[in-house]
C-alpha positions as CSV (number, residue, x, y, z in Angstrom):
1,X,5.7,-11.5,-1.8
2,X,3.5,-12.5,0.9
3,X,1.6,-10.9,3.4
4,X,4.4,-11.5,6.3
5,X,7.1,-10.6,4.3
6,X,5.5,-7.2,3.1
7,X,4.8,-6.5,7.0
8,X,8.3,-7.3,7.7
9,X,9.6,-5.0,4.8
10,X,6.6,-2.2,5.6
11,X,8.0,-2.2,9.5
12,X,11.7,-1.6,8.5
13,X,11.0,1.7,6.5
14,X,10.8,4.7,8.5
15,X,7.5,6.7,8.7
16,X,8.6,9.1,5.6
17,X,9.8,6.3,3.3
18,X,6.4,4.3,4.1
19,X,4.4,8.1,3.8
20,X,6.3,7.4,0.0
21,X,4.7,4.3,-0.6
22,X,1.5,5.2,0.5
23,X,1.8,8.1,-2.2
24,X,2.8,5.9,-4.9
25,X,0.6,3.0,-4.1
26,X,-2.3,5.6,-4.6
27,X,-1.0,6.9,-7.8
28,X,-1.5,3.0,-9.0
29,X,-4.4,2.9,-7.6
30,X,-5.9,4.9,-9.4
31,X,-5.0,4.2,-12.9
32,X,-6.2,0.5,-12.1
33,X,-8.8,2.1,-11.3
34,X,-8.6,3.7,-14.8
35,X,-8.0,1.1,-16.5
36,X,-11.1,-1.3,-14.9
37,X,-13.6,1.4,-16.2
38,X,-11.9,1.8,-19.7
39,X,-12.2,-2.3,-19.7
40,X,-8.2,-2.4,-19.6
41,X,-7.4,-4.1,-16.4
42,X,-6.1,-7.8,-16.9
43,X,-5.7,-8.7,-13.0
44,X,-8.6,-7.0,-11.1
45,X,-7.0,-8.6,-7.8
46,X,-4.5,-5.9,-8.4
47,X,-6.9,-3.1,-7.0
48,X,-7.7,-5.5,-4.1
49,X,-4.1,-5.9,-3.5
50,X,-2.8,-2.4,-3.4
51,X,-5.4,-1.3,-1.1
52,X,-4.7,-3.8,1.2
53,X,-0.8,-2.6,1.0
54,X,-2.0,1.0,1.4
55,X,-4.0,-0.2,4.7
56,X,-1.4,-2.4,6.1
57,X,1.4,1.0,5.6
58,X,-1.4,3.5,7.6
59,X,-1.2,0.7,10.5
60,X,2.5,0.3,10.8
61,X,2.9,3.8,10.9
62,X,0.1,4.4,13.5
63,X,2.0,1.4,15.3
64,X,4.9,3.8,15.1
65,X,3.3,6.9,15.8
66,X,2.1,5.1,19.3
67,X,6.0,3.7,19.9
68,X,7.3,7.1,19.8
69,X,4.5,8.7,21.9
């Protein structure tokens, strides 16, 4: 998926389904995170990429919090 089409998808969930995500994306996060210290981790860009996500859900619902307002 790229970086427009996970906008697209990020700006069609409400702000509780993308509150989900966040939640979830964090959980993975952190055993990445986990997994990089315990020399585990295959695809280090995976970190990279899920905080990215994570940052790019926080926006859209701040966009959404400012619609709203």
């Amino acid at each position: 998926m790229n970086k427009t089409e996970l906008l697209k998808e990020l700006r069609g969930k409400t702000v509780d389904e993308l509150k989900t995500s966040i939640v979830e994306w964090k959980k993975e996060l952190l055993e990445n995170k986990m997994k990089l210290a315990t020399q585990g981790l295959e695809k280090t860009s995976e970190i990279s990429r899920l905080k990215r996500q994570i940052a790019q859900a926080k926006t859209v619902i701040t966009e959404k919090e400012v619609e709203n307002a």
